[in-house]
C-alpha positions in Angstrom: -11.7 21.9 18.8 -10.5 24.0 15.3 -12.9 24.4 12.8 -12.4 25.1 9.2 -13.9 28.2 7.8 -16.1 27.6 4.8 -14.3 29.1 1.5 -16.3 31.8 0.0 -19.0 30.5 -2.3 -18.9 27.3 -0.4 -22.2 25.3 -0.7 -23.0 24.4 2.3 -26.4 23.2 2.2 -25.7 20.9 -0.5 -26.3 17.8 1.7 -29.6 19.1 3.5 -31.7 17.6 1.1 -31.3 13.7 0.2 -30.2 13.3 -4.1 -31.6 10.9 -5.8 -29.1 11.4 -8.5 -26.1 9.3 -8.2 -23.6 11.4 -10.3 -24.9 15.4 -9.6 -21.6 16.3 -10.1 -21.7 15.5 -13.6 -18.5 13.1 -13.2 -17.4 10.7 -15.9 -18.9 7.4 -15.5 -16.2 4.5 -15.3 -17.6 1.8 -17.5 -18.8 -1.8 -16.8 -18.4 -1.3 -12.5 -18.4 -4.3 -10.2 -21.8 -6.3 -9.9 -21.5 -5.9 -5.7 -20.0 -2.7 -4.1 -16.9 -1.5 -4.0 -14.3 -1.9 -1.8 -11.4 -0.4 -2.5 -9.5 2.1 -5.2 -6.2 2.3 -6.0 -4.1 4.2 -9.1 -1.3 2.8 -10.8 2.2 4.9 -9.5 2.8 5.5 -13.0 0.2 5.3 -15.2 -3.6 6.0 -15.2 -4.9 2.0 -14.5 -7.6 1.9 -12.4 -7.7 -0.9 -10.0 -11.1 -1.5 -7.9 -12.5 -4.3 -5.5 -15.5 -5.5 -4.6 -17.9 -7.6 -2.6 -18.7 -9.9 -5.9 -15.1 -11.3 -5.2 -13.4 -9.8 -8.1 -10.3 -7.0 -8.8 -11.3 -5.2 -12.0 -9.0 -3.3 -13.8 -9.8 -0.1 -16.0 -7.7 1.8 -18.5 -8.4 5.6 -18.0 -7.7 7.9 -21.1 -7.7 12.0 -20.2 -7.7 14.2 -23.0 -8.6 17.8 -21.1 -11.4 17.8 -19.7 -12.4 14.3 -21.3 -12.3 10.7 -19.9 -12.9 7.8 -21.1 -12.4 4.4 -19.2 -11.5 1.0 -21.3 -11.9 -2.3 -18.9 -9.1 -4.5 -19.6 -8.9 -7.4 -17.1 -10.0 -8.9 -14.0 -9.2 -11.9 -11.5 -11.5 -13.6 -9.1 -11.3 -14.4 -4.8 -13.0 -17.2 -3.2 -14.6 -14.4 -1.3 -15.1 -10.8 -1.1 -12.4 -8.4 -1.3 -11.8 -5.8 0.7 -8.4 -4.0 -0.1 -5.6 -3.5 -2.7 -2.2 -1.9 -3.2 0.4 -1.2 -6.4 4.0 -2.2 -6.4 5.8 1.0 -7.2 6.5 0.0 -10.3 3.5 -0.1 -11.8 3.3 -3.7 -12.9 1.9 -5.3 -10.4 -1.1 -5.0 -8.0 -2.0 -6.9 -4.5 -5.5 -7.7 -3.4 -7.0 -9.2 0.2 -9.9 -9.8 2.1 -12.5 -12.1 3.2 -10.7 -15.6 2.0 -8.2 -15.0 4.1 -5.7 -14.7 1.3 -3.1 -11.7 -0.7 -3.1 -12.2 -4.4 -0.2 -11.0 -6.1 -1.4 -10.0 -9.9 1.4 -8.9 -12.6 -0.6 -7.7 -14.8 -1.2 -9.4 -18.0 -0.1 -13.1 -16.2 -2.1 -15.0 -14.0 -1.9 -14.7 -9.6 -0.2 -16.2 -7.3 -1.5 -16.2 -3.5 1.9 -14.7 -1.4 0.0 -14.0 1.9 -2.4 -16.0 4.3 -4.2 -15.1 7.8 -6.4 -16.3 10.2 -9.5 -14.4 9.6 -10.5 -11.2 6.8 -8.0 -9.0 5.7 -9.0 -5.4 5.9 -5.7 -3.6 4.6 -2.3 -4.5 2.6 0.3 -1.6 2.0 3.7 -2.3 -0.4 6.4 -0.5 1.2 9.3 -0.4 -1.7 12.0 0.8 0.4 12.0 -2.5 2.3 10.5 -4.2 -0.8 7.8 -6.2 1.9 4.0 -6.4 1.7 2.4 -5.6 5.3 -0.6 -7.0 5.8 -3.3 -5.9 8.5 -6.4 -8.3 9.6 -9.4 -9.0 11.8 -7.1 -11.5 13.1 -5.5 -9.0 15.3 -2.3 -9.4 13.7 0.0 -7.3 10.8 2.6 -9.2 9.2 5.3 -8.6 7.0 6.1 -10.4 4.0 9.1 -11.2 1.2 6.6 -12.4 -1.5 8.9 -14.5 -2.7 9.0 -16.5 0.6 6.1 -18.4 2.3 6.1 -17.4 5.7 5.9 -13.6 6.9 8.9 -12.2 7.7 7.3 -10.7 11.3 4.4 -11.0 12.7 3.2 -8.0 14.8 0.0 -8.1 17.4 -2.3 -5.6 17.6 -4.6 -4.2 20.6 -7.6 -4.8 18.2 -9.0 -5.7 14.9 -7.1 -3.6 11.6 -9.2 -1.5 10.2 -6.8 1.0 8.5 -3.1 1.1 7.9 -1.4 3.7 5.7 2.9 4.2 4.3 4.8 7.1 4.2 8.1 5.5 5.1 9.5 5.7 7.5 6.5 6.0 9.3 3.3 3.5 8.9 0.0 4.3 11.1 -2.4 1.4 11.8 -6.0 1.8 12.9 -8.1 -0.7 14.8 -11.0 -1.4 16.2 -11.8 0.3 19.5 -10.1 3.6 18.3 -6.5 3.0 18.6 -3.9 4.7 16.6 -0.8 3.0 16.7 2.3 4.6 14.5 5.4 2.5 13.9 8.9 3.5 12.8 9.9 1.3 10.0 13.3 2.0 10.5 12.9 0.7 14.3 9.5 -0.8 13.8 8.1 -0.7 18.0 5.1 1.1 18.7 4.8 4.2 19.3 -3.4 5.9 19.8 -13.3 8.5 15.1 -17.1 9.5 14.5 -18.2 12.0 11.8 -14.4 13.6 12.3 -10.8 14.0 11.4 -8.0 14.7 13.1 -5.0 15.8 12.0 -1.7 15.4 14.0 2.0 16.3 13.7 4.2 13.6 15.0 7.1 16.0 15.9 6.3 16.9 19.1 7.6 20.1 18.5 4.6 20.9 16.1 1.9 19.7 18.9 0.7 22.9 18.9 -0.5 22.7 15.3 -2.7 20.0 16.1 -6.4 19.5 15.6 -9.4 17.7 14.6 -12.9 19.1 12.7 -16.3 18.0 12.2 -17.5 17.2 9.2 -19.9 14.5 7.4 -22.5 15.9 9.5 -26.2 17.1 9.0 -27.9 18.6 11.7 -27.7 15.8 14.6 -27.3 13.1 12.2 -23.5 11.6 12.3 -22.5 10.1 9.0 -18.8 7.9 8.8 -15.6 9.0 7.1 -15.0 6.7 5.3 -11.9 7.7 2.9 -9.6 10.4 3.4 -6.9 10.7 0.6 -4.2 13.8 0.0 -3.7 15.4 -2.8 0.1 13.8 -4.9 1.2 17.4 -5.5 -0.9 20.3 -3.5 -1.0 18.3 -0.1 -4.6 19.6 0.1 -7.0 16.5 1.0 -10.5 15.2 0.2 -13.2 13.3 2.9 -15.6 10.9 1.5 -18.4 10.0 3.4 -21.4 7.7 4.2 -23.4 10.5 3.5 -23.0 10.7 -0.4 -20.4 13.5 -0.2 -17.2 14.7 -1.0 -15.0 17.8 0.3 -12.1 18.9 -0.9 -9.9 20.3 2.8 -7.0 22.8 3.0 -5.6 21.6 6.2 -2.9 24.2 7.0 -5.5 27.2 6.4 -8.2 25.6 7.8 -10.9 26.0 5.1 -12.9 24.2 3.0 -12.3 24.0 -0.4 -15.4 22.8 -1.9 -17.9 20.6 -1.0 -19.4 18.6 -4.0 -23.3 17.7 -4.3 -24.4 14.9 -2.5 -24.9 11.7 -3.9 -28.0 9.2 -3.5 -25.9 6.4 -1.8 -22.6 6.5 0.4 -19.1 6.7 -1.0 -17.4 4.1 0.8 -13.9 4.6 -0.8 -11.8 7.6 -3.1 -8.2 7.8 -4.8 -6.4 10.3 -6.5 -4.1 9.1 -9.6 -0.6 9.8 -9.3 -0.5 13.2 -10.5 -3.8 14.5 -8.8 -5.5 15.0 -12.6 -8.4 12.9 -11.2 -9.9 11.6 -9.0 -11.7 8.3 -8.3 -14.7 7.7 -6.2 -17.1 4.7 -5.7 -20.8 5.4 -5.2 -22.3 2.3 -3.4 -23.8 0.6 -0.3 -21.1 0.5 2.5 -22.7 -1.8 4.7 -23.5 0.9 7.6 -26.6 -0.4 8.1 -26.1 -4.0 7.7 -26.2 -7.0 5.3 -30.2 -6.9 6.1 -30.3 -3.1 4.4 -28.6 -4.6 1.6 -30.1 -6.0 -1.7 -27.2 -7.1 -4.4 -30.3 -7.6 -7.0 -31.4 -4.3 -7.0 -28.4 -2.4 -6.0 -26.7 0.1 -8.1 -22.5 0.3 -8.3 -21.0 3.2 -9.8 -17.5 4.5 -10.2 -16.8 7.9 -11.1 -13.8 10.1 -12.3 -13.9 13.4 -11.1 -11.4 16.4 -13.0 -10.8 18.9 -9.9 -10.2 22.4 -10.5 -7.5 24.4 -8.9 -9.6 26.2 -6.5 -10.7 22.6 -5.2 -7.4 21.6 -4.3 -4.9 24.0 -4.6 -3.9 25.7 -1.0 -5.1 29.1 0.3 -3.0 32.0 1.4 -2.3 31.7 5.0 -3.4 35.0 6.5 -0.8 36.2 8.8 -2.6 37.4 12.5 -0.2 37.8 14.7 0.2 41.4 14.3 3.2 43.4 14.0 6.6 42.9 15.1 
């Protein structure tokens, strides 16, 4: 297995001791957060709106203003589920914004107008991607199925079945990689869509099999014997550099193709159960919150605390490190 090398400076006891502090980063402090915890984040393509959802059955939206290092968040709207919510996703335009989860249902949001439901399934859904080249929603769910939809029709377009439950499904067309339960990976050409298979760890793989030799996976999350989730891994829009966020209150910025850590923030009191960046990587977004490792019976929505936070990296958290050339001589 590679390991990453820690960057110098690196704190890396930072997470030895638990925090009661919930922001000892000193982040900015996104304004009137969901009354349940949060779900999912997700950045406007072209602007700096904050979407968020949550167990209280509601997508919030937030208008983030940067000046320097300032931020400031304004909450501008919000629309209601039957149930909780468990994911969303942005049309590439901007206007628009898609939300599933536990009702079964996808709400389709313009902005400023009311929603429409445009997508139904059999049981939770867990992830919904917009893929503008084919101008279709896909749709994964504990139903064991992914389905493709025109949103302005009422059936899906295809329905595909999965080995297991959907747990994660991410775009970069042409490619789209699903993740279920029971630790299959499944990656589908969207040009050709047939199908092409993790604890306290990432791994990172290069599809062209001509790169297999460049693949590997690393530890992290991880405090002594104790194994904490992964629970959001998100890349950096213009230095390909990515963060982890954890169920152990963390989050590290990576340089995958040198193989060292970044930075690894302070640990938080409560686990981050999911991150974004905003288009242009100026800042990013992270939810501080229960994530329901330990159960509903671990879990007290009266006393709870919800926060979302804006963090402002700095170029030596995400920008990429020299490569250092050691293969000698030619």
């Amino acid at each position: 297995m590679s390991k990453f090398m820690a960057a110098p400076n690196a704190n890396l006891n930072s997470n030895s001791n638990p925090n009661p502090n919930p922001n000892p980063n000193n982040s900015f402090e996104v304004a009137q957060p969901p009354d349940d915890s949060i779900s999912s984040l997700s950045f406007s393509p072209k602007s700096n709106i904050l979407v968020a959802t949550s167990w209280d059955n509601q997508v919030r939206c937030w208008e983030i203003h940067q000046s320097g290092t300032n931020i400031v968040s304004q909450p501008k709207a919000a629309i209601s589920h039957d149930h909780p919510v468990l994911c969303s996703t942005w049309k590439e335009d901007g206007t628009t914004v898609f939300s599933g989860g536990c009702d079964k249902q996808v709400k389709m949001w313009a902005l400023g107008g009311q929603p429409v439901t445009v997508a139904m399934h059999d049981a939770p859904i867990k992830e919904i991607a917009w893929i503008p080249e084919m101008s279709l929603l896909v749709t994964g769910s504990l139903d064991k199925t992914m389905k493709y939809w025109d949103v302005r029709q009422p059936n899906p377009v295809h329905t595909q079945q999965l080995p297991e439950r959907c747990y994660a499904l991410s775009v970069r067309y042409p490619l789209m990689v699903v993740g279920t339960a029971d630790r299959n990976l499944i990656v589908f050409d969207l040009q050709n869509p047939q199908v092409g298979s993790i604890e306290g760890r990432v791994g990172v793989q290069h599809l062209d099999e001509k790169q297999n030799d460049k693949n590997f996976t690393f530890k992290c999350h991880r405090e002594g014997t104790r194994i904490y989730s992964v629970n959001s891994l998100n890349f950096h829009p213009v230095h390909h550099t990515f963060t982890t966020a954890g169920s152990d209150g963390s989050f590290t910025f990576w340089d995958k193709d040198s193989k060292q850590r970044l930075k690894e923030m302070s640990r938080c009191n409560q686990p981050i159960p999911c991150s974004t960046f905003n288009n242009d990587g100026s800042i990013f977004a992270y939810a501080v919150c229960y994530d329901w490792g330990k159960g509903a019976e671990k879990h007290n929505p009266a006393t709870a605390k919800n926060y979302i936070f804006l963090h402002v990296p700095q170029e030596a958290e995400v920008k990429r490190k020299p490569q250092v050339n050691t293969g000698g001589k030619r």
